[in-house]
VMD Tcl script that builds the backbone (N, CA, C; Angstrom):
set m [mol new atoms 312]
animate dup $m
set s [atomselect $m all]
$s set {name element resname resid chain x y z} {
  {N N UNK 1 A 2.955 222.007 49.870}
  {CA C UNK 1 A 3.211 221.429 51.161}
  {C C UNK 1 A 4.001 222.411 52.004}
  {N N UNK 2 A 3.432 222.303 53.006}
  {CA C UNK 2 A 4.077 223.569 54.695}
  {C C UNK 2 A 4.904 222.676 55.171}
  {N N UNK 3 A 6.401 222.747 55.382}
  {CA C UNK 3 A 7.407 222.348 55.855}
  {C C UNK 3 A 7.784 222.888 57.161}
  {N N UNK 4 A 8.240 222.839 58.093}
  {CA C UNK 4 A 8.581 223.324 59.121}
  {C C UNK 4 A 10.314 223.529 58.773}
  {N N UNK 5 A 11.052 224.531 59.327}
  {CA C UNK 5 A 12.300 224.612 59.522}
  {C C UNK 5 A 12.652 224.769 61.124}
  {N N UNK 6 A 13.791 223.870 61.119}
  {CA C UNK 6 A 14.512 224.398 62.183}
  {C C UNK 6 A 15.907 224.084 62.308}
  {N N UNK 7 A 16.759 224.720 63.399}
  {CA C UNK 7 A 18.060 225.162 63.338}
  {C C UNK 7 A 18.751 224.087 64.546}
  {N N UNK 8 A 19.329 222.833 63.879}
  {CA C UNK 8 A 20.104 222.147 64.632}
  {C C UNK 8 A 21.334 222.580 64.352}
  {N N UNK 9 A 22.689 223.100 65.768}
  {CA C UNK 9 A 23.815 223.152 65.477}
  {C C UNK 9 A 24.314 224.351 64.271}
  {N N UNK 10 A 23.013 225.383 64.249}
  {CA C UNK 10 A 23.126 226.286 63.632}
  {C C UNK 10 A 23.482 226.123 62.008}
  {N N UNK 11 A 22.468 224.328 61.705}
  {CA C UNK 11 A 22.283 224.416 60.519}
  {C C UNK 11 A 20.741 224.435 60.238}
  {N N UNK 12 A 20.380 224.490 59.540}
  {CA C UNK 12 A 18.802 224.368 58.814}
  {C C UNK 12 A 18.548 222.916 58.650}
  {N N UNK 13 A 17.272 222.370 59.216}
  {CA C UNK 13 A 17.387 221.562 58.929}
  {C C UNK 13 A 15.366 221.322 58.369}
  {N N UNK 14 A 14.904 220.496 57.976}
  {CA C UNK 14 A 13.447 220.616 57.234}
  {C C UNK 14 A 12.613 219.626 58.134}
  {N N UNK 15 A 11.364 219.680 58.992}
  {CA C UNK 15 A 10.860 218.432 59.166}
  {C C UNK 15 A 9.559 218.070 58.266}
  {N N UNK 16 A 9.982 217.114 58.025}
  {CA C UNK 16 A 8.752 216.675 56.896}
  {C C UNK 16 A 8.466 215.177 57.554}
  {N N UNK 17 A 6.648 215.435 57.443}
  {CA C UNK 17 A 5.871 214.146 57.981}
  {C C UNK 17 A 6.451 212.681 57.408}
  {N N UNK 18 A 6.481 211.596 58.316}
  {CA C UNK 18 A 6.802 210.412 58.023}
  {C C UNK 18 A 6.183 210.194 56.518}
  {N N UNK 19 A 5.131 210.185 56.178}
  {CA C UNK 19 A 4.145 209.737 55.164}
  {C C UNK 19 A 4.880 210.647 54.073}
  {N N UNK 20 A 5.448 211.995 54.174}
  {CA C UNK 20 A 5.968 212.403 52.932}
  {C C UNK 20 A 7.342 212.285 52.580}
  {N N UNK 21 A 8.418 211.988 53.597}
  {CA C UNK 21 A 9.193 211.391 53.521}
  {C C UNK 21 A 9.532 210.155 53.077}
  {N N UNK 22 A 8.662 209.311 53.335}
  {CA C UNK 22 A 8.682 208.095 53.204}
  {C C UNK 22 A 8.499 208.183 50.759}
  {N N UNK 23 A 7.442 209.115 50.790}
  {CA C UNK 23 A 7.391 209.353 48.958}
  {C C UNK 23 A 8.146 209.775 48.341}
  {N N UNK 24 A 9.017 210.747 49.498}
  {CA C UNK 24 A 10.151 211.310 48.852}
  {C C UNK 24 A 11.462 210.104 48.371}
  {N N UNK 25 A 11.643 209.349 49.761}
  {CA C UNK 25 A 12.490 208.235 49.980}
  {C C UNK 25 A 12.268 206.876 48.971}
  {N N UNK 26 A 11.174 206.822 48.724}
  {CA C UNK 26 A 10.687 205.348 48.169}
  {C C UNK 26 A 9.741 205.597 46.640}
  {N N UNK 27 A 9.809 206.963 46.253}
  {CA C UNK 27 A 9.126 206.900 45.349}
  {C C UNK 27 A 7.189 207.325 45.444}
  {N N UNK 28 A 6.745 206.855 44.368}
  {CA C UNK 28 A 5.076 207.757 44.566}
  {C C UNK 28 A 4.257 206.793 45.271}
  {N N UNK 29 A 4.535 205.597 45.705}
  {CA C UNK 29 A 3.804 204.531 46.169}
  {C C UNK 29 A 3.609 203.771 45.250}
  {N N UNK 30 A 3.801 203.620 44.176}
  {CA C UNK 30 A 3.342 202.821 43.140}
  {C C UNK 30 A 3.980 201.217 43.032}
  {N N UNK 31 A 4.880 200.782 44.181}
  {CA C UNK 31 A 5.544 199.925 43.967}
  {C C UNK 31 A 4.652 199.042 44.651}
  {N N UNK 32 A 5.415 197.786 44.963}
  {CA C UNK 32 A 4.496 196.550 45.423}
  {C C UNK 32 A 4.723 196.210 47.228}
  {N N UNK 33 A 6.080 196.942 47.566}
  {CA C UNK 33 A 5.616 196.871 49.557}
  {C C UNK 33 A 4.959 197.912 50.377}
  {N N UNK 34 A 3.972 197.304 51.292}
  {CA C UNK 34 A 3.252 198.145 51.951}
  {C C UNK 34 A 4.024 199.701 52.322}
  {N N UNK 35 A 3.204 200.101 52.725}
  {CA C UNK 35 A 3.534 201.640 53.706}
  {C C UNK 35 A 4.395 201.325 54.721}
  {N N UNK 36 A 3.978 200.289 55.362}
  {CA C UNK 36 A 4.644 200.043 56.619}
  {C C UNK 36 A 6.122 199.728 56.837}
  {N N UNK 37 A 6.170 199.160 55.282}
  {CA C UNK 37 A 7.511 198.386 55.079}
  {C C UNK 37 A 8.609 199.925 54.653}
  {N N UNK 38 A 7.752 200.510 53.702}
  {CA C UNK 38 A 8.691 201.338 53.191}
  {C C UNK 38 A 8.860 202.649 54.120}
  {N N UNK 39 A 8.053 202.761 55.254}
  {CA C UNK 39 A 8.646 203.601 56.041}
  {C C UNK 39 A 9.919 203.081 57.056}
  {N N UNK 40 A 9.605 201.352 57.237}
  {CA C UNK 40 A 10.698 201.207 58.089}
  {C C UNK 40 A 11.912 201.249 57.196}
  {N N UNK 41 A 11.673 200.678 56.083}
  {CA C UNK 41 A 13.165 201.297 54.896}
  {C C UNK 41 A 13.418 202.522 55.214}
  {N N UNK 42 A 12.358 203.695 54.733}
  {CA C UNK 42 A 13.056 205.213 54.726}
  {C C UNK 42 A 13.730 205.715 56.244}
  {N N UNK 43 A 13.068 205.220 57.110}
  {CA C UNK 43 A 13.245 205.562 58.617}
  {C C UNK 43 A 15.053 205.424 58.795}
  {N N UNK 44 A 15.309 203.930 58.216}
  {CA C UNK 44 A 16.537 202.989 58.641}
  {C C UNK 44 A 16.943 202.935 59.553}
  {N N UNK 45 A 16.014 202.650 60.459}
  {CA C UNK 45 A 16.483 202.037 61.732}
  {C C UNK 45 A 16.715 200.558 61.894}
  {N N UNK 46 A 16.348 199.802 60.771}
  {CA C UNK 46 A 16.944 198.412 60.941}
  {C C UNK 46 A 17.067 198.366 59.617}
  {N N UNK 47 A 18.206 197.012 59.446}
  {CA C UNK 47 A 18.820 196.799 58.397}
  {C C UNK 47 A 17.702 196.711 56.912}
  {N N UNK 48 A 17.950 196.961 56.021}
  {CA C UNK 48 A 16.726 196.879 55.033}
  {C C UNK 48 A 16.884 195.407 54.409}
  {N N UNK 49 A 18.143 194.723 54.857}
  {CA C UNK 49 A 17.845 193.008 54.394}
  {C C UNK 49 A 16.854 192.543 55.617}
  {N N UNK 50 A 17.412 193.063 56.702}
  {CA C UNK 50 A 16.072 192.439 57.729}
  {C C UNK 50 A 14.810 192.772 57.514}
  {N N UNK 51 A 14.429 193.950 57.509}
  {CA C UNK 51 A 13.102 194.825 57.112}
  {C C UNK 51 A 12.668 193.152 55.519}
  {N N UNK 52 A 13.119 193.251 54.602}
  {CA C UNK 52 A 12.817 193.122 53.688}
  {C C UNK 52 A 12.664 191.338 54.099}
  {N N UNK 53 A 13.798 190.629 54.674}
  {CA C UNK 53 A 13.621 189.130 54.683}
  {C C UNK 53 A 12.896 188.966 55.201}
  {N N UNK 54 A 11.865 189.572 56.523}
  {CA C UNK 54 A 10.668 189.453 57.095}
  {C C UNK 54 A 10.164 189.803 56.332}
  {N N UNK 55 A 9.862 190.825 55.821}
  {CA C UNK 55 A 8.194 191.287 54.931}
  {C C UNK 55 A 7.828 189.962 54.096}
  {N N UNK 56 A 9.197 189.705 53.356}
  {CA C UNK 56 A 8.614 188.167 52.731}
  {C C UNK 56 A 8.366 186.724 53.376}
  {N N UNK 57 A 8.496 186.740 54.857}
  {CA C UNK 57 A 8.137 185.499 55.508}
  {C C UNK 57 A 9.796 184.720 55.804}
  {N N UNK 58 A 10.844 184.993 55.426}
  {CA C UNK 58 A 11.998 184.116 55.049}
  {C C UNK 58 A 12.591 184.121 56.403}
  {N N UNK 59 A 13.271 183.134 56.605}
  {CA C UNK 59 A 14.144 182.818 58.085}
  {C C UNK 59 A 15.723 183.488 57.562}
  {N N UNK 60 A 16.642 183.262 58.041}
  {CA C UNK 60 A 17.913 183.679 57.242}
  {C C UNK 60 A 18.143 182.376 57.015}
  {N N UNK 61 A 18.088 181.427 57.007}
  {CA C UNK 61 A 18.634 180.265 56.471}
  {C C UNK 61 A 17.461 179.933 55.156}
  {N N UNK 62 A 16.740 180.812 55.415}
  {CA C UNK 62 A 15.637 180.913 53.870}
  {C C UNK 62 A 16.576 181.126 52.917}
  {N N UNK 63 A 16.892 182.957 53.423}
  {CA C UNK 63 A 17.164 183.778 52.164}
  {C C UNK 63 A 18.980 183.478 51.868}
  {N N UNK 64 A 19.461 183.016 53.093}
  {CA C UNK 64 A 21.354 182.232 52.615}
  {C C UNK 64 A 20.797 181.385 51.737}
  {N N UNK 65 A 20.188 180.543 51.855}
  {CA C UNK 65 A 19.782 179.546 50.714}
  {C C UNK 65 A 19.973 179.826 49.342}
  {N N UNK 66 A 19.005 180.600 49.806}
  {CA C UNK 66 A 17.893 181.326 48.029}
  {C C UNK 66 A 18.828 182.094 47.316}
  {N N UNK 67 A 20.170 182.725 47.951}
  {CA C UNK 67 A 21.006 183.635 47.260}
  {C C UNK 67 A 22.394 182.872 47.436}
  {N N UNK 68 A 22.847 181.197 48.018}
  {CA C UNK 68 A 24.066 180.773 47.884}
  {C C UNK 68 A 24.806 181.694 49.115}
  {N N UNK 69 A 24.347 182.049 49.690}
  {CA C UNK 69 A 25.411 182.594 51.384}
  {C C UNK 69 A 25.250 182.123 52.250}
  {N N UNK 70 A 26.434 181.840 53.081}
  {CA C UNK 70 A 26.185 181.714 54.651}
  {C C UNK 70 A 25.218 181.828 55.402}
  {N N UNK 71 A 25.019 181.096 56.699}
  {CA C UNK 71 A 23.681 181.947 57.345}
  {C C UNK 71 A 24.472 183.412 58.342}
  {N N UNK 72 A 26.132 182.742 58.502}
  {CA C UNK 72 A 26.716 183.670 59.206}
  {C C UNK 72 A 27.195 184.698 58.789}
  {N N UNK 73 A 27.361 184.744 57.141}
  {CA C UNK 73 A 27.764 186.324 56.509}
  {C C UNK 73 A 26.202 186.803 56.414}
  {N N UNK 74 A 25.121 186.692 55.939}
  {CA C UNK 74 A 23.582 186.937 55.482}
  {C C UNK 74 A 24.136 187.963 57.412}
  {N N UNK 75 A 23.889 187.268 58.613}
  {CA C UNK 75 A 23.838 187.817 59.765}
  {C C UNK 75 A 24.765 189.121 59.737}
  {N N UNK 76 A 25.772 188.945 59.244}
  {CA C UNK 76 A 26.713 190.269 59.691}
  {C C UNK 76 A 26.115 191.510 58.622}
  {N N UNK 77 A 26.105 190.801 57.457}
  {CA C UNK 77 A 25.190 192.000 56.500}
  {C C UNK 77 A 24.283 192.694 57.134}
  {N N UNK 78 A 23.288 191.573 57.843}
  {CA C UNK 78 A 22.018 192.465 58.655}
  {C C UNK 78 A 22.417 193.260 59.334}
  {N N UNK 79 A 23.723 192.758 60.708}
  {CA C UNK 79 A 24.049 193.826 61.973}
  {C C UNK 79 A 24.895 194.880 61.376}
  {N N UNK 80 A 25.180 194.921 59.941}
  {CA C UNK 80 A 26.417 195.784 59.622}
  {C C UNK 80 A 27.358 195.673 60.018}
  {N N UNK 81 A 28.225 194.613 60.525}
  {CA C UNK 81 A 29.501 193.896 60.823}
  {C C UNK 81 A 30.355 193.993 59.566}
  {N N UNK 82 A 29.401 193.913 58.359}
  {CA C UNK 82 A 30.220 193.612 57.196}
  {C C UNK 82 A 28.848 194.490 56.080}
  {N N UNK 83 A 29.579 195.213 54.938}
  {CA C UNK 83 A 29.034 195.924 54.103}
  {C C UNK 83 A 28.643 194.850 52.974}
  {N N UNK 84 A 29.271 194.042 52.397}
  {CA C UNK 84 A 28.826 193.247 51.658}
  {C C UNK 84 A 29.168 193.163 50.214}
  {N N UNK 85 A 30.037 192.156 49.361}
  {CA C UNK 85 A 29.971 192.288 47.851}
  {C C UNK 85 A 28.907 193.000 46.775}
  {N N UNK 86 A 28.545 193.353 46.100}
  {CA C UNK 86 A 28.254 193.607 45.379}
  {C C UNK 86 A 27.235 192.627 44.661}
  {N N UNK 87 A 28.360 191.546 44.570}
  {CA C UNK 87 A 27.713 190.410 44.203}
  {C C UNK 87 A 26.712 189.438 45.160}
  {N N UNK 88 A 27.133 189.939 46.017}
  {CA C UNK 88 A 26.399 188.958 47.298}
  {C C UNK 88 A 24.987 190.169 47.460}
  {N N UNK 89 A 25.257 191.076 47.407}
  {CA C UNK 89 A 24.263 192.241 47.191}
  {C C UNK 89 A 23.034 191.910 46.496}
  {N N UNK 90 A 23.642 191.653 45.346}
  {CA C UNK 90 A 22.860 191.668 43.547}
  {C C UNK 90 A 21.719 190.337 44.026}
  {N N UNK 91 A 22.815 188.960 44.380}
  {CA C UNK 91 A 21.922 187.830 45.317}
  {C C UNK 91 A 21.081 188.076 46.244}
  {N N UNK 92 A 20.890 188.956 47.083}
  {CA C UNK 92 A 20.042 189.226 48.335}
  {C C UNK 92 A 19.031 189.801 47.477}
  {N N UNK 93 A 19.327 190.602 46.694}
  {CA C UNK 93 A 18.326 191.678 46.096}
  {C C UNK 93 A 17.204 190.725 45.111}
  {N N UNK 94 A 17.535 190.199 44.472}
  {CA C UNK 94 A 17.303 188.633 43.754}
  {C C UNK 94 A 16.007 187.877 44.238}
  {N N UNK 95 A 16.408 187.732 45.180}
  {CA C UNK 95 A 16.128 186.718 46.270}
  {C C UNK 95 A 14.891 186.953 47.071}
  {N N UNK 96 A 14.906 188.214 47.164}
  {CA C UNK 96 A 13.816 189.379 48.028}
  {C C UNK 96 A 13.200 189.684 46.860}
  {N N UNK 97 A 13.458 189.652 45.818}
  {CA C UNK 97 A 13.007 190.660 44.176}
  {C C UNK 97 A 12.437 192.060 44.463}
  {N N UNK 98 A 13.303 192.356 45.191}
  {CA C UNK 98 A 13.756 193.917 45.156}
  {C C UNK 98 A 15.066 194.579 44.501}
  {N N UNK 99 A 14.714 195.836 43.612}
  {CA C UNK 99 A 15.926 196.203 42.947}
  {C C UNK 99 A 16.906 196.398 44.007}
  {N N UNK 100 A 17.971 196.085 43.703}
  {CA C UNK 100 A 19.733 196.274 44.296}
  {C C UNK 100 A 19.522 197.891 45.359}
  {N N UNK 101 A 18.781 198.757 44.473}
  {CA C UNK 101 A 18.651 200.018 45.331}
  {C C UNK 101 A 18.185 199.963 46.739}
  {N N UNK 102 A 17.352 199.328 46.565}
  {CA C UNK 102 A 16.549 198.858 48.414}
  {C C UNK 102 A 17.097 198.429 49.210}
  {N N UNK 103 A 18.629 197.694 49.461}
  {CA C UNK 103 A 19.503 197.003 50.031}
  {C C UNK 103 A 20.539 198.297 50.824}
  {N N UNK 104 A 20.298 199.535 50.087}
  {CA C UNK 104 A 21.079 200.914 50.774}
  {C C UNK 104 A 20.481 201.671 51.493}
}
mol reanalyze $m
mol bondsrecalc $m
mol representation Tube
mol addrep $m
C-alpha cells in the first residue's frame, strides 16, 4: 500500500484512505457491524455509545434500561459531559454486545 506523507506543523504526518483506516482501526472486517458503522467509530466524530445505540435501533431510554442507568447520565456519556464508570461502561457494552473496547 502507497501512503501519502505530509508535514503538518513540521511533523510527519501519513494519509491513509478511510476504507484502510477504518481496518487498521477496527480490525480485518471480520466482525458483525457494517462498514458504515465502523467507519463512523474509527472517524470519532460522534460518540461511539451514540454511533452504536442507533446501529441497534435503541432510544436512550432503551439502552438506560437494558444496562440499569439513567436516561440523564446514558446522555452525558454520549455528549462527553461525563467519562463514565467502568462499570457503567462494562453495562453499555453489554447491552449493545459490543466488547468494552468499542466504547473508546
Amino acid at each position: 500500500m502507497d501512503y501519502d506523507i505530509i508535514h503538518i506543523a513540521g511533523k510527519p504526518h501519513v494519509l491513509v484512505p478511510l476504507h484502510d483506516y477504518t481496518v487498521l482501526k477496527n480490525g480485518d472486517g471480520t466482525n458483525e457491524l457494517p462498514d458504515a458503522v465502523l467507519q463512523t467509530l474509527a472517524v470519532g466524530a460522534q460518540s461511539p455509545i451514540k454511533t452504536l445505540r442507533k446501529h441497534r435501533g435503541m432510544t436512550q431510554d432503551d439502552l438506560a434500561n437494558a444496562c440499569g442507568l439513567s436516561r440523564p447520565y446514558l446522555t452525558e456519556l454520549e455528549t462527553g459531559r461525563k467519562e463514565g464508570s467502568i462499570k457503567s461502561l462494562k453495562a453499555i457494552a453489554q447491552a449493545l454486545n459490543v466488547p468494552l473496547e468499542r466504547l473508546t
